[in-house]
N, C-alpha and C positions, 0 to 999 in steps of 0.2 A: 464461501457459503456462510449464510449467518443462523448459525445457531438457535440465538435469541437475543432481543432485543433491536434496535433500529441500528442500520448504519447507513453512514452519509458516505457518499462513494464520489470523488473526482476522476476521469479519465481526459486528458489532454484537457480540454473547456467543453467537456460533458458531464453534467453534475448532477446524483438523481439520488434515490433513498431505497434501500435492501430493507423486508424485512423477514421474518423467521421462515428458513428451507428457499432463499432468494440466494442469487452469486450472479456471480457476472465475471469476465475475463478481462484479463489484463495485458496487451499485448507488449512483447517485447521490448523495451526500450521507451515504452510509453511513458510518460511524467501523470503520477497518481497519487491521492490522496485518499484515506480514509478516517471517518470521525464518527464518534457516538452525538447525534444531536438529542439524545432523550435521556430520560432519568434513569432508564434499567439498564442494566450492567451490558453490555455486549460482548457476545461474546461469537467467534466465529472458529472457520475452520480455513488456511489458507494451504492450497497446492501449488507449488513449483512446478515444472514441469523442464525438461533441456539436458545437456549432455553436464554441468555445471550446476550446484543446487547450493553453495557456498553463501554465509551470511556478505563477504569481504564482495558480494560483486553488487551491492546497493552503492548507490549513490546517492546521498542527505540532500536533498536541495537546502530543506530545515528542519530545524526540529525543536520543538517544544520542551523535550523532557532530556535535554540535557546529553544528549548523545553525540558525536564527533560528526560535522559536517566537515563529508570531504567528499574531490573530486576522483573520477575511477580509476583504476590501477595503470601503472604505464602501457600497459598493452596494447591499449588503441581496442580494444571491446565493445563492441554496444553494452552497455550497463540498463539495469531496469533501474529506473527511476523511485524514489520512495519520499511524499510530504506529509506529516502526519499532521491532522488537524486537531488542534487543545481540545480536551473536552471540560 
């Protein structure tokens, strides 16, 4: 849900723009991206949802700000996916 200011929202190769009291879902396992393309601060609110709410079950595809791209735990899990887009 976005709070304030614009965000730019990827789902699988669905690409579209939130803006303030706007959200959208994220389905399990889905490969996603979000980004600010505007000058004001963004700022949101994001809900997990599932029996599992642990930071350790993302999967980086990539990432801009320096954070550890890695593949998901041995388990064999569906992982949700996370790309962040630079602003």
């Amino acid at each position: 849900m976005v709070v304030k200011g614009q965000a730019r929202v990827r789902i699988e190769n669905r690409q579209f723009d939130l803006g303030a009291d706007q959200g959208t879902y994220v389905p399990q396992g889905a490969i996603h991206r979000l980004g600010n393309p505007g000058d004001e601060v963004l700022e949101i609110v994001e809900v997990q949802t599932g029996s599992y709410l642990e930071e350790d079950d993302i999967v980086r595809l990539e990432d801009s700000f320096g954070r550890a791209v890695a593949g998901p735990r041995e388990s064999g899990r569906v992982r949700p996916r996370l790309k962040v887009i630079p602003t």
